[in-house]
Backbone as numpy.savetxt, mean C-alpha at the origin, in Angstrom:
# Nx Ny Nz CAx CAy CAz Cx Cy Cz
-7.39 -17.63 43.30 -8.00 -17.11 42.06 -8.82 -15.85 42.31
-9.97 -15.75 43.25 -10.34 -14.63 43.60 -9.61 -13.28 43.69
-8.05 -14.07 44.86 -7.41 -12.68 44.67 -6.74 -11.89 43.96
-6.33 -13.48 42.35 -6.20 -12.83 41.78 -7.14 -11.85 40.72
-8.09 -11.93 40.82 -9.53 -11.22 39.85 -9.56 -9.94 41.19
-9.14 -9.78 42.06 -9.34 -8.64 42.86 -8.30 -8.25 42.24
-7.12 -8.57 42.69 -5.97 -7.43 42.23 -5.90 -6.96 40.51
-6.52 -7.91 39.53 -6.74 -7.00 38.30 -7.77 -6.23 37.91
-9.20 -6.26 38.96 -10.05 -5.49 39.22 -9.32 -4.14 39.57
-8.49 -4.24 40.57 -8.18 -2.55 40.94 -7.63 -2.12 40.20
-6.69 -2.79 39.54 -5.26 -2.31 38.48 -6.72 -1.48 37.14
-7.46 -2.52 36.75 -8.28 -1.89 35.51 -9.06 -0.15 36.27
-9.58 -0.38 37.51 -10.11 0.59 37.66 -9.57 1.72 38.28
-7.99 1.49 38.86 -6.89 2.65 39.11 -6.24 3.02 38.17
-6.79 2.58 37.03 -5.91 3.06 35.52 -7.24 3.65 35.10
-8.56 3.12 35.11 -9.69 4.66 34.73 -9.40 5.62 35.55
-9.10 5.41 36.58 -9.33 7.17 37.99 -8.18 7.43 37.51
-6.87 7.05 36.91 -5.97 7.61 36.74 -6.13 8.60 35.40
-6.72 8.25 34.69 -7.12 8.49 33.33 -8.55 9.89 33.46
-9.76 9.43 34.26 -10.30 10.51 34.65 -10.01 11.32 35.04
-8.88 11.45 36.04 -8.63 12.87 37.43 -7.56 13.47 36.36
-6.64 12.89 35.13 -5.75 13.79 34.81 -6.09 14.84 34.06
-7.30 14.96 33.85 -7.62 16.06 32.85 -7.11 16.84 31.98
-6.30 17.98 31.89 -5.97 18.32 31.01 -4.80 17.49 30.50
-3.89 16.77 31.55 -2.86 16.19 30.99 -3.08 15.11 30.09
-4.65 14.28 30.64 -4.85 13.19 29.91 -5.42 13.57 28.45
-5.90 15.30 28.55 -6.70 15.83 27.20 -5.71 15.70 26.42
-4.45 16.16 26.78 -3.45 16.70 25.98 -2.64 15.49 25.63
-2.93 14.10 26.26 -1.79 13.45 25.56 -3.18 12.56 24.90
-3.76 12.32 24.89 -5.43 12.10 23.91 -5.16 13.33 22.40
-4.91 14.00 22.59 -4.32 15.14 21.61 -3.33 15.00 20.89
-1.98 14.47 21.51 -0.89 14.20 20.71 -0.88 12.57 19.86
-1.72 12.17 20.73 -1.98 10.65 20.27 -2.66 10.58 18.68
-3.68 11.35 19.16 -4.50 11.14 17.76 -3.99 11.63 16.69
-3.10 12.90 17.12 -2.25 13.38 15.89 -1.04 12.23 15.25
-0.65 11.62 16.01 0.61 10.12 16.04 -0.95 9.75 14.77
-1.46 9.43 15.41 -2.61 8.35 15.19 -2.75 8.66 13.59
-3.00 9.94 13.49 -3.55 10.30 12.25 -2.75 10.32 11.10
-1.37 10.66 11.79 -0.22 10.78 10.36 -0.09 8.76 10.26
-0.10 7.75 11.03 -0.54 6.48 10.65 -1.05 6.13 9.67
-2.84 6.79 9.55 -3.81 6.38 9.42 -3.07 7.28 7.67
-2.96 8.37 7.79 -2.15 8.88 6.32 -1.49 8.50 5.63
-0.66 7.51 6.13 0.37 6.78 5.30 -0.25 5.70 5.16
-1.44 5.22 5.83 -2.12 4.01 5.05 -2.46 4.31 3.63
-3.19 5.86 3.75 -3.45 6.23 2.09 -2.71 6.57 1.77
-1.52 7.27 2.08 -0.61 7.36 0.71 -0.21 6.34 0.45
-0.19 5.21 1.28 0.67 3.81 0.63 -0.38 3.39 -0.64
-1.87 3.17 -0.21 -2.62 2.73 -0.94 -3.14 3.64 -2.34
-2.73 4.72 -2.41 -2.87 5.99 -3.52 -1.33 5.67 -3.98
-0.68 5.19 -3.80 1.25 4.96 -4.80 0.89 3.42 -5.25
0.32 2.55 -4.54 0.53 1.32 -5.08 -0.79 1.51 -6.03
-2.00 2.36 -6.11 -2.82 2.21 -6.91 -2.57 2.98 -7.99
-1.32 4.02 -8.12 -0.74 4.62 -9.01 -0.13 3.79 -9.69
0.94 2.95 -9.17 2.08 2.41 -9.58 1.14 0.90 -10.56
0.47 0.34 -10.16 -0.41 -0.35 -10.92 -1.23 0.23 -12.29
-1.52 1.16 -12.09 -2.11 2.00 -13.43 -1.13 1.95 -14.41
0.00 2.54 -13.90 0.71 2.53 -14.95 1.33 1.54 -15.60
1.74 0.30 -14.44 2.26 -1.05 -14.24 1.40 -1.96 -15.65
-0.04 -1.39 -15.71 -1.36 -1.67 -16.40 -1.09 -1.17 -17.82
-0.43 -0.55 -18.01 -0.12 0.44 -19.54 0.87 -0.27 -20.21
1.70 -0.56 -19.36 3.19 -0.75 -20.47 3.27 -2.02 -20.27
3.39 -2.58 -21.65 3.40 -4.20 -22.26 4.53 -4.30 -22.86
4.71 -5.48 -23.87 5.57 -5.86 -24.61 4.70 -6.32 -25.94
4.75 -5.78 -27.19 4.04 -6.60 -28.32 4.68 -7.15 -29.02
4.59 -8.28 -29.70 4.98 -9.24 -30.51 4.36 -9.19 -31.33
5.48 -9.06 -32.72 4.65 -8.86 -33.94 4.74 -10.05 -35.25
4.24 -10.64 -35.48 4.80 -11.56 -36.19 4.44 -11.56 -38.01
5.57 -12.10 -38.55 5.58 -12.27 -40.16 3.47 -12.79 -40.80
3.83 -11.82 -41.91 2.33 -12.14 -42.66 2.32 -13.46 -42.62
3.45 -14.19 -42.97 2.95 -15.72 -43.48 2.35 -16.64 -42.11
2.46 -15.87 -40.77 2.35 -17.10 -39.98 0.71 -16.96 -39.64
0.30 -18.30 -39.63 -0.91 -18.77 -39.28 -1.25 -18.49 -37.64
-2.66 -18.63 -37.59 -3.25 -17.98 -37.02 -3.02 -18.76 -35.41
-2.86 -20.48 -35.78 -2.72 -21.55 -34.94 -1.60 -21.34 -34.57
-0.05 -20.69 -35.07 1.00 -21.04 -34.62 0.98 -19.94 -33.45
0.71 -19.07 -34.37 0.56 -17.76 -33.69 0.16 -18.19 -32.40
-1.18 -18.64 -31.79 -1.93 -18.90 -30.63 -0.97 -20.10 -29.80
-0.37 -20.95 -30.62 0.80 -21.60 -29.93 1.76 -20.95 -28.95
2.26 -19.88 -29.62 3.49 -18.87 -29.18 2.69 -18.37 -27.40
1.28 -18.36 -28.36 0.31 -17.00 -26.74 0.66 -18.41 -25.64
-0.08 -19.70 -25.89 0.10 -20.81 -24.95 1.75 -21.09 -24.09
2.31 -20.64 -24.97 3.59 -20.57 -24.08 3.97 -19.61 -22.95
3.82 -18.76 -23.76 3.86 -17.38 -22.87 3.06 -17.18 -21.83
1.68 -17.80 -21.55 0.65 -17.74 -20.64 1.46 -18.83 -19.24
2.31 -19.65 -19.89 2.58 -20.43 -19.04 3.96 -20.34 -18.30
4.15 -19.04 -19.12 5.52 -18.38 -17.65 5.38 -17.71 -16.49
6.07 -18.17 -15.65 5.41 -17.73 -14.32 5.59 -16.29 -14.16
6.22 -15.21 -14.93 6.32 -13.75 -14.90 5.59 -13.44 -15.82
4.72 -13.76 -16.14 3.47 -13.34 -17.10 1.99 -13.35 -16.47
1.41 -11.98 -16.52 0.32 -12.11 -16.04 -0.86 -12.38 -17.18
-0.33 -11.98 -18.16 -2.03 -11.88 -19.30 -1.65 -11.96 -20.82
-1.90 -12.39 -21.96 -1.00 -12.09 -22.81 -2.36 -12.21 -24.03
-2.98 -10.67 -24.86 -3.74 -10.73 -25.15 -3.45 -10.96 -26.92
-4.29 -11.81 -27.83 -4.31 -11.58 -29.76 -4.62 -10.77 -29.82
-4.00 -10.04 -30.94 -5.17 -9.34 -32.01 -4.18 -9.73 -33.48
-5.71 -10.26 -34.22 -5.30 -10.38 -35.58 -4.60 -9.21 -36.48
-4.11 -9.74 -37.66 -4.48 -8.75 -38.67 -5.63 -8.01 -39.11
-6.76 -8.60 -39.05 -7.72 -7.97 -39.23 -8.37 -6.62 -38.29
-8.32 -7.33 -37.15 -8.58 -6.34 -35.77 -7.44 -5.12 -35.49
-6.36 -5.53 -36.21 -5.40 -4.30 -36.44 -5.47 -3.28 -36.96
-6.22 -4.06 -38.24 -6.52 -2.69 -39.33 -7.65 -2.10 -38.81
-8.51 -2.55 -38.50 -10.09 -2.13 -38.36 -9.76 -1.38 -37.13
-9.22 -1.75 -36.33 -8.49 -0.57 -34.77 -7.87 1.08 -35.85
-6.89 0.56 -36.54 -6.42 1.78 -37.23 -6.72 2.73 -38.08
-8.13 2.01 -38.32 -9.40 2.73 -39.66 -9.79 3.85 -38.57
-10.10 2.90 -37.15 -11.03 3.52 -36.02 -10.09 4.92 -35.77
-9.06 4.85 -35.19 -7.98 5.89 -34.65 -7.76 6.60 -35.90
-7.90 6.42 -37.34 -8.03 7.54 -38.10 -9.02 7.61 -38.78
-9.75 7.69 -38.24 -11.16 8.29 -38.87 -11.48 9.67 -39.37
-10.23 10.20 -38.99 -10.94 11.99 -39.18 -9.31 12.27 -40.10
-8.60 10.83 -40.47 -7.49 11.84 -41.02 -7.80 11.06 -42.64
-8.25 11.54 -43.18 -8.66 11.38 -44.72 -7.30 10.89 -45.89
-5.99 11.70 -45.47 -4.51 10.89 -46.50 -4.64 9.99 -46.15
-4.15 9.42 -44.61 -3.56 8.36 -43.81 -4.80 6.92 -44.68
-5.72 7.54 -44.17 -6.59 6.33 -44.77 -6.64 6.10 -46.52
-6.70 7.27 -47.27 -6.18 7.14 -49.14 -5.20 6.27 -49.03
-3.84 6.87 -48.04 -2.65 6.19 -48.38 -2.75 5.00 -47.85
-4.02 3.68 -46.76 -3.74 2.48 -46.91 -4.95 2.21 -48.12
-5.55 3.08 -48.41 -6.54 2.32 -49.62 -5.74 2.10 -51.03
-4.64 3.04 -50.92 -4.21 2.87 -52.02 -2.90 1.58 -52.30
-2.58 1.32 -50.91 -1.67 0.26 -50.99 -2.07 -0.77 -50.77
-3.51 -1.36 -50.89 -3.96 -2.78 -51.27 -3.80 -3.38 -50.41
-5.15 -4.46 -49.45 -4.45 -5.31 -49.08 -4.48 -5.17 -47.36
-4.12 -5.72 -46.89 -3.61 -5.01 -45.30 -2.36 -5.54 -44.76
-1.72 -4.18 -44.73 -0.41 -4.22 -44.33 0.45 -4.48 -42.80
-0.73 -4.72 -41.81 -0.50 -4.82 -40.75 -0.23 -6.53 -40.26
0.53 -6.52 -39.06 0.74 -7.88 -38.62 -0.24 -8.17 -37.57
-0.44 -9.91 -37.12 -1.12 -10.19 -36.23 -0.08 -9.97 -35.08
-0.75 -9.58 -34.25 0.08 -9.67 -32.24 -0.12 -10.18 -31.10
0.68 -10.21 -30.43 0.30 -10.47 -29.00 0.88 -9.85 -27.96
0.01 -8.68 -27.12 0.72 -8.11 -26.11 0.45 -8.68 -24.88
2.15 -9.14 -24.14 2.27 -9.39 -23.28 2.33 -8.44 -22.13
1.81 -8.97 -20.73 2.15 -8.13 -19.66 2.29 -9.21 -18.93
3.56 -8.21 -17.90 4.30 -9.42 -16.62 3.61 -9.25 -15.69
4.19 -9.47 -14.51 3.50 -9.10 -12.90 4.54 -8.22 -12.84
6.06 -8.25 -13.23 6.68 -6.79 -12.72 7.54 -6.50 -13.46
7.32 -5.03 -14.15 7.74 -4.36 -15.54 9.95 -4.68 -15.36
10.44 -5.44 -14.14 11.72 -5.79 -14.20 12.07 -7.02 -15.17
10.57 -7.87 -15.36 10.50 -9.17 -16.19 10.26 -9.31 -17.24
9.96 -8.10 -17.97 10.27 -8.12 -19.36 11.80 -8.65 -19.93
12.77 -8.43 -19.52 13.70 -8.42 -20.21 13.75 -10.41 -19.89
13.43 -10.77 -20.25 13.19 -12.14 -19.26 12.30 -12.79 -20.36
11.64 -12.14 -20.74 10.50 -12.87 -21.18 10.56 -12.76 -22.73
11.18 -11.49 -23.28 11.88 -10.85 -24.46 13.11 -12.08 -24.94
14.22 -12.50 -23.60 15.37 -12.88 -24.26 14.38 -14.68 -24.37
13.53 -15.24 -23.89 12.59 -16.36 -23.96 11.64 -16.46 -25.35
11.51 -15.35 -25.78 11.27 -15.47 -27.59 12.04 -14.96 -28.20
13.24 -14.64 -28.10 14.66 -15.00 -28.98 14.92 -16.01 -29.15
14.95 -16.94 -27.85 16.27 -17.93 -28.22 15.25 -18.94 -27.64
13.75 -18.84 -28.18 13.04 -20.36 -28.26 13.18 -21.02 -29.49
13.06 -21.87 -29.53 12.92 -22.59 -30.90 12.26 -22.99 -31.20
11.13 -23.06 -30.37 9.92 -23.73 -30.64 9.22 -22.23 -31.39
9.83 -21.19 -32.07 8.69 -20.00 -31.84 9.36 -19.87 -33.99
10.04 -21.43 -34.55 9.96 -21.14 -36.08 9.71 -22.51 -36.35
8.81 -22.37 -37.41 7.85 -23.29 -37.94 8.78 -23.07 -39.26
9.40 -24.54 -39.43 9.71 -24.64 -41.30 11.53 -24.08 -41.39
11.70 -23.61 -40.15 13.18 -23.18 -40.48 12.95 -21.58 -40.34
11.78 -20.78 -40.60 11.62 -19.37 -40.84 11.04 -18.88 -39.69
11.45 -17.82 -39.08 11.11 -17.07 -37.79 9.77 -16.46 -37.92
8.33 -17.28 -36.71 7.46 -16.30 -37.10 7.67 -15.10 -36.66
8.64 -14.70 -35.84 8.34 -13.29 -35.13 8.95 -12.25 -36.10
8.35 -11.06 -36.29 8.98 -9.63 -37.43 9.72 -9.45 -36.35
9.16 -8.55 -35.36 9.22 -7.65 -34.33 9.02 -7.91 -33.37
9.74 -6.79 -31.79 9.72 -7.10 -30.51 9.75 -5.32 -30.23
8.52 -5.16 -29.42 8.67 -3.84 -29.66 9.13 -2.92 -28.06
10.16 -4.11 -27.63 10.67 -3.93 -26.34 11.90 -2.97 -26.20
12.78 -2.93 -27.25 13.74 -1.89 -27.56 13.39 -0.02 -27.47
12.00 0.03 -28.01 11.54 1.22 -27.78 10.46 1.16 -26.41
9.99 0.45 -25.17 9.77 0.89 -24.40 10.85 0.36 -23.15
12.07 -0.40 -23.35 13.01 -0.75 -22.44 12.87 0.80 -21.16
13.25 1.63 -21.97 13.45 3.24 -21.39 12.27 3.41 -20.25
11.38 3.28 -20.72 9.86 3.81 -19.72 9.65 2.97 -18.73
10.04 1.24 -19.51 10.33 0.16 -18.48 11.20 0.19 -17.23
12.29 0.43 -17.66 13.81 1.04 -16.76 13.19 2.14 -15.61
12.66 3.09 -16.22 12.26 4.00 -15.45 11.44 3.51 -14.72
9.86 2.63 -14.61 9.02 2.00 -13.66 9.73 1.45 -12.81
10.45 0.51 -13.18 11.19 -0.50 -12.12 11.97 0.43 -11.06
12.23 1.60 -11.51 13.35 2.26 -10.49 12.21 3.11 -9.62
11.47 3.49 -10.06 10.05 4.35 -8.86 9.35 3.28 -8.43
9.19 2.04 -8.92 8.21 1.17 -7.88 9.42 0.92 -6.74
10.68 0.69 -6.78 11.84 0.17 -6.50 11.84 1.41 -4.92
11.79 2.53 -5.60 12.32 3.49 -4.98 11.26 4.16 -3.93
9.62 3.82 -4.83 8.48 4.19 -3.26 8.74 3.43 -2.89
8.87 1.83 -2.87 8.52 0.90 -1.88 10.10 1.13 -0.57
11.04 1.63 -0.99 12.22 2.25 0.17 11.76 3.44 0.17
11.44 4.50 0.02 11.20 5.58 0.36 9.57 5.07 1.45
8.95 4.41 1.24 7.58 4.42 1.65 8.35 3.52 3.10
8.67 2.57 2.93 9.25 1.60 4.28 9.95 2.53 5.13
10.66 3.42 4.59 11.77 4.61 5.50 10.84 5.64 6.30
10.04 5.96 5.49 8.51 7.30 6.48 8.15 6.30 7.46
7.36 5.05 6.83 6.96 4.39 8.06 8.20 4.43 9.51
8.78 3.94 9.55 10.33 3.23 10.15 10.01 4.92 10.95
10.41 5.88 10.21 10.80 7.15 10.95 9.97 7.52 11.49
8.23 7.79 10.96 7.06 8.16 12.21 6.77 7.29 13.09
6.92 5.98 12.81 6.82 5.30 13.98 8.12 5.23 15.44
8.88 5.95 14.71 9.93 6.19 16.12 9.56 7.29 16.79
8.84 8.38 15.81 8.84 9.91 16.23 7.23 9.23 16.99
6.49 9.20 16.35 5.21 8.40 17.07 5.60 8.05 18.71
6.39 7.02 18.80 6.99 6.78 20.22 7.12 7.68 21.03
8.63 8.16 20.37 8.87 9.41 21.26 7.90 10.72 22.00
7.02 10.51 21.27 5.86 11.73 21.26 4.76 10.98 22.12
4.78 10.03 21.96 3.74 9.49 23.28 4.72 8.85 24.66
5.85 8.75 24.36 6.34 8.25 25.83 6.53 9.98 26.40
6.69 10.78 25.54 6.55 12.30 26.45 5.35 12.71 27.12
4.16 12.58 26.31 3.08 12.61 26.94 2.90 11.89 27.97
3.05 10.47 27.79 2.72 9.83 29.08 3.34 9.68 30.11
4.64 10.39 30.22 5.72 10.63 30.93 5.04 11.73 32.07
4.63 12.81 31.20 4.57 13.75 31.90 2.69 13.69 32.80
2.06 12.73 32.39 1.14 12.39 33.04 1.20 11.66 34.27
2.24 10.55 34.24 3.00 9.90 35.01 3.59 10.98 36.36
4.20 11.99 35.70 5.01 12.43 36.31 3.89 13.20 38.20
3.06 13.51 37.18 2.04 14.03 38.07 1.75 13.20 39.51
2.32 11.58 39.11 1.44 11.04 40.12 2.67 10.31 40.80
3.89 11.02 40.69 5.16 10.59 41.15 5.08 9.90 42.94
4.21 10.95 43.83 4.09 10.56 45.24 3.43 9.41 45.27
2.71 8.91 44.36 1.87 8.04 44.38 2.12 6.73 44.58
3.20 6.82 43.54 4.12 5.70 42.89 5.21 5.42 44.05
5.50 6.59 44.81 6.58 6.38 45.83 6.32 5.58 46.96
5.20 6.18 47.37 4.14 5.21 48.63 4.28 4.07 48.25
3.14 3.36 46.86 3.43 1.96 46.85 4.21 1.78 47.04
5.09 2.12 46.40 6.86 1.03 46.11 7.28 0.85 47.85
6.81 1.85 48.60 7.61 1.81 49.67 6.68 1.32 50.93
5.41 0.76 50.50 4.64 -0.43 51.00 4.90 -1.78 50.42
5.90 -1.93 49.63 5.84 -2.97 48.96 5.15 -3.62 47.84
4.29 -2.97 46.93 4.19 -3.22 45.90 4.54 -3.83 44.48
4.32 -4.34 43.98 4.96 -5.15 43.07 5.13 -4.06 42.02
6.40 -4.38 40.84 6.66 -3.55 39.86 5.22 -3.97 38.55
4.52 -4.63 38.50 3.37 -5.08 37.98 2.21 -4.28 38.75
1.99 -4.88 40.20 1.13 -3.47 40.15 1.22 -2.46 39.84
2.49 -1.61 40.43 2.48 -0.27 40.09 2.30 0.42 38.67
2.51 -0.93 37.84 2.88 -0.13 36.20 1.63 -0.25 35.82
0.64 -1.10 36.13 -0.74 -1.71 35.56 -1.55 -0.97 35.39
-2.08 0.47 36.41 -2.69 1.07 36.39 -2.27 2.06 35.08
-0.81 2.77 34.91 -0.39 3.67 34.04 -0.23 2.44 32.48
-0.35 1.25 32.95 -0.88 0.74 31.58 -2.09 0.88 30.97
-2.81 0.51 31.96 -4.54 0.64 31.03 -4.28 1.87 31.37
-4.42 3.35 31.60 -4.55 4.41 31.24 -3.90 5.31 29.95
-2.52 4.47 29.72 -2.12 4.46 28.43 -3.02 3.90 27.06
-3.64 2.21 27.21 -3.88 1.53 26.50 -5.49 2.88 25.76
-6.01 3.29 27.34 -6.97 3.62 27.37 -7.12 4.86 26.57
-6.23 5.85 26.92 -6.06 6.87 25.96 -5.54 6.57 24.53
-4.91 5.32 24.29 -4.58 4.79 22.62 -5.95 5.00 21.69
-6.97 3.90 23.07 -8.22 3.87 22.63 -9.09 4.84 21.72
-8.85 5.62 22.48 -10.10 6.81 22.55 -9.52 7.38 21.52
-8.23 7.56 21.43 -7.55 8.20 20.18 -7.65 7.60 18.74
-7.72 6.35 18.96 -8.00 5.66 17.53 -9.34 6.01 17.49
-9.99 6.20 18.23 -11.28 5.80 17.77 -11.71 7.55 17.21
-11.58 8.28 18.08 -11.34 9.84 17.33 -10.30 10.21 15.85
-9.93 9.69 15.33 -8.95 9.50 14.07 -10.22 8.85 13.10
-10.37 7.86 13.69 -11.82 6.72 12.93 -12.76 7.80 12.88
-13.34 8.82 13.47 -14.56 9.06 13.15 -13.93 10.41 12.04
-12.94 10.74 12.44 -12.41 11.93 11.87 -11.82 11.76 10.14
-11.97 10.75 9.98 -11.48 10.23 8.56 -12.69 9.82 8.12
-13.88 10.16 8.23 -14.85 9.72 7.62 -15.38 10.76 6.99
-15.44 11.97 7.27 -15.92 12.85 6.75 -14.70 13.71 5.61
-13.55 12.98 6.20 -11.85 13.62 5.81 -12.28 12.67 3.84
-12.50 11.68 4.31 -12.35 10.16 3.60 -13.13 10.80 2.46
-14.50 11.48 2.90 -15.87 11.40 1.93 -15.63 12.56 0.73
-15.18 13.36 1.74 -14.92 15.15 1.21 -13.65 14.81 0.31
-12.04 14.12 0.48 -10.87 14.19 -0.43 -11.45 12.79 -1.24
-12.86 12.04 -1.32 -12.90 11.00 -2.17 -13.21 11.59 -3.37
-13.91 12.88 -3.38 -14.63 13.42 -4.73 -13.48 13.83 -5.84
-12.51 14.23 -4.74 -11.55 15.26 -5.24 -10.11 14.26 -6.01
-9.84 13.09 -5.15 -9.29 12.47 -5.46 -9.38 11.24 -6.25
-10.60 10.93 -6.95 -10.71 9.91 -7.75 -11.15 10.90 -9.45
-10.68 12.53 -9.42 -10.53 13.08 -10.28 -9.41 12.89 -10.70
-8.68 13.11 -9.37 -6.86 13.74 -9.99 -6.04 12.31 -10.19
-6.36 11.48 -9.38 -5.22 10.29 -9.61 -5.84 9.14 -10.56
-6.80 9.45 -11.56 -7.33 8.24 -12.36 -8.25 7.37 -12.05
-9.09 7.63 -10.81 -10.22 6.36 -10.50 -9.91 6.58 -9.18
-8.87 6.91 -8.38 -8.72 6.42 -7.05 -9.57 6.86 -5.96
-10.81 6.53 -5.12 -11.70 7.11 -4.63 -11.28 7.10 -3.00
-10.75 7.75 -2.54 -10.43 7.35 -1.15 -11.63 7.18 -0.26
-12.97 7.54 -0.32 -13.86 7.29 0.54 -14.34 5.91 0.40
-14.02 5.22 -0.76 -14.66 4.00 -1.01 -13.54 3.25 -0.81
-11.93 3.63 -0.92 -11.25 2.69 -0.21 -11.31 2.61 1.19
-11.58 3.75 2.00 -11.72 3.92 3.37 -13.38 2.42 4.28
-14.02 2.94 2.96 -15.09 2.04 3.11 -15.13 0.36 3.40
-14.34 0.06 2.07 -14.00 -1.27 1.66 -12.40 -1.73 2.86
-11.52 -0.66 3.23 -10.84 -1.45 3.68 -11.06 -1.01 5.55
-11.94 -1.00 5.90 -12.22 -0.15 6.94 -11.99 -1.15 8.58
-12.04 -2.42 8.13 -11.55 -3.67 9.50 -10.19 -3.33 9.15
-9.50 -3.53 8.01 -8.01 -3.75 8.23 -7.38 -2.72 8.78
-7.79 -0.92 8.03 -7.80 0.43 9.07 -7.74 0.63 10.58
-8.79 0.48 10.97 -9.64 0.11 12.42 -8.46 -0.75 13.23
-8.31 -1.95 12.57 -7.09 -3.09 13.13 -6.01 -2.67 13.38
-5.50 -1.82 12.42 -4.20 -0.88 12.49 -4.07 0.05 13.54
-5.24 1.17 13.09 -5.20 2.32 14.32 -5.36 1.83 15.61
-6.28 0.76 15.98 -6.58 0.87 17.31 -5.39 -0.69 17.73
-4.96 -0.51 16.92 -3.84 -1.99 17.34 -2.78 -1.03 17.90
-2.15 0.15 17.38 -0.81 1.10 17.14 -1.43 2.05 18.14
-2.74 2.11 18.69 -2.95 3.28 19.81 -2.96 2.66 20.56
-2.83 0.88 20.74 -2.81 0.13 22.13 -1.95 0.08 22.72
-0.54 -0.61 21.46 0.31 -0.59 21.98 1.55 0.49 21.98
1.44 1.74 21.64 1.62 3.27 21.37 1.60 3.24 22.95
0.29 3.50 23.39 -0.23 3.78 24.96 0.78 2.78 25.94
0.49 1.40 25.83 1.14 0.36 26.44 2.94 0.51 26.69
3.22 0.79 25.42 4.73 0.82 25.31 5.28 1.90 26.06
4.70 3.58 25.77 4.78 4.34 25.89 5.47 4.82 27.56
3.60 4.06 27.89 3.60 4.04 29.70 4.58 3.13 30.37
5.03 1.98 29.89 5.92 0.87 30.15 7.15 1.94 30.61
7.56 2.65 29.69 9.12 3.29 29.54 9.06 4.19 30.36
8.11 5.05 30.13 7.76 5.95 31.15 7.88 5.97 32.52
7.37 4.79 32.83 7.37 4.52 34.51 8.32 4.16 35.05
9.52 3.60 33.73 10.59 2.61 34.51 11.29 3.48 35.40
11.75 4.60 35.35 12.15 5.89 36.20 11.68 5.64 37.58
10.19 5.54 37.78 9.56 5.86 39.20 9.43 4.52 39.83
10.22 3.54 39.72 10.13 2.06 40.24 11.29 1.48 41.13
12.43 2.63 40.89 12.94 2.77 41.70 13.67 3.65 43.07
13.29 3.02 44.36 12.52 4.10 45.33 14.62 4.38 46.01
């Protein structure tokens, strides 16, 4: 046991001297890393700036149900109890007749006919509703053909529903489903591709750090060394430079984070990136310095396999 806590004693501290003495090589692949590092740490926010887009809008477009003057107020709230209890339904809000009109007095307040012309037609001409929203704008059509062909939704033989006002936003619907459809493959494909280019770009770096210490590597092997020792040291000096690189990305997105938060919770509707940076800042952290460990680790692994055999 001792010898083995000696032999991973040297391995940890021939992977710092390896990491200290390379200097510029180790500056420079500490350099390419953090740049790997940083286009990462970028696609965390653009992922999290598209899905907080794609929800805004996801947030807008409903389905309303409009139903006949004659139906009561109870059946009406019957219809909402159903609908609350489909599993592609997230929320499904009333509004009376009354709250209809008094909404439409509000929104024309400044147009003086519009309002003559309902004073003059007696009465209020508007229906009570209920707008539904799904969890994903593909489940409307789902939930639409489920108050057609319920039967539980006519009281007396007579249909409470007038209207379904799904025919005129099908179009905008159609269109969501195909861009949430289409970031979430376009967004999986960037990842997939920087993380190969990521690789490639650190097994070069650490290749050529490696390369430096080629005599080094030759000796052991040809004292007999194990393929574990020899790689151990150019592991933690990999892992080690992951390190330092995440952690330079981390400090470098804080001031990145604070400065595009002002700017960006103008342009995209609320979205504050310094306060998401804030709030999601373990799961960040977990990421970068997880992907600069094993970035470094992997990197140096491949790297060395070349010089292992003498």
């Amino acid at each position: 046991m001792p010898m083995e806590w000696m032999s991973v004693k040297r391995v940890l501290v021939s992977g710092w001297k390896n990491f200290a003495r390379g200097g510029a090589v180790s500056a420079a692949t500490i350099l390419i890393m953090t740049v790997t590092l940083s286009i990462i740490g970028s696609l965390i926010f653009l992922s999290a700036l598209l899905t907080f887009t794609l929800d805004s809008i996801k947030d807008k477009v409903d389905v309303s149900v409009y139903f006949v003057t004659t139906a009561s107020e109870q059946d009406i709230l019957a219809v909402k109890d159903k609908l609350e209890k489909l599993p592609q339904v997230t929320k499904v809000s009333y509004t009376s007749a009354e709250e209809a009109l008094t909404a439409f007095r509000e929104r024309h307040a400044n147009d003086q006919l519009t309002l003559q012309a309902l004073d003059e037609i007696g009465g209020n001409p508007l229906d009570a509703s209920l707008s539904v929203k799904a969890k994903d704008p593909s489940e409307y059509e789902g939930i639409v053909s489920f108050l057609e062909a319920s039967p539980t939704l006519s009281a007396g033989g007579v249909s409470l529903i007038d209207r379904i006002n799904y025919a005129q936003n099908k179009e905008v619907i159609d269109r969501l489903s195909v861009a949430i459809r289409a970031t979430r493959e376009a967004g999986f494909a960037i990842v997939i591709i920087f993380a190969i280019a990521s690789i490639l770009i650190a097994f070069a770096t650490v290749r050529l750090a490696i390369y430096t210490s080629k005599e080094e590597i030759g000796v052991m092997r040809l004292v007999g060394a194990s393929n574990a020792y020899v790689q151990g040291p150019f592991i933690i000096t990999g892992i080690i430079t992951g390190v330092i690189s995440a952690a330079l990305v981390l400090l470098i997105f804080i001031p990145l984070a604070w400065y595009a938060g002002i700017k960006t919770a103008g342009w995209f509707g609320g979205f504050n990136l310094a306060a998401y940076y804030s709030s999601h800042f373990a799961l960040i952290f977990i990421i970068l310095m997880g992907s600069g460990i094993v970035l470094g680790a992997v990197a140096s692994v491949f790297a060395i396999r070349k010089y292992l055999k003498v």
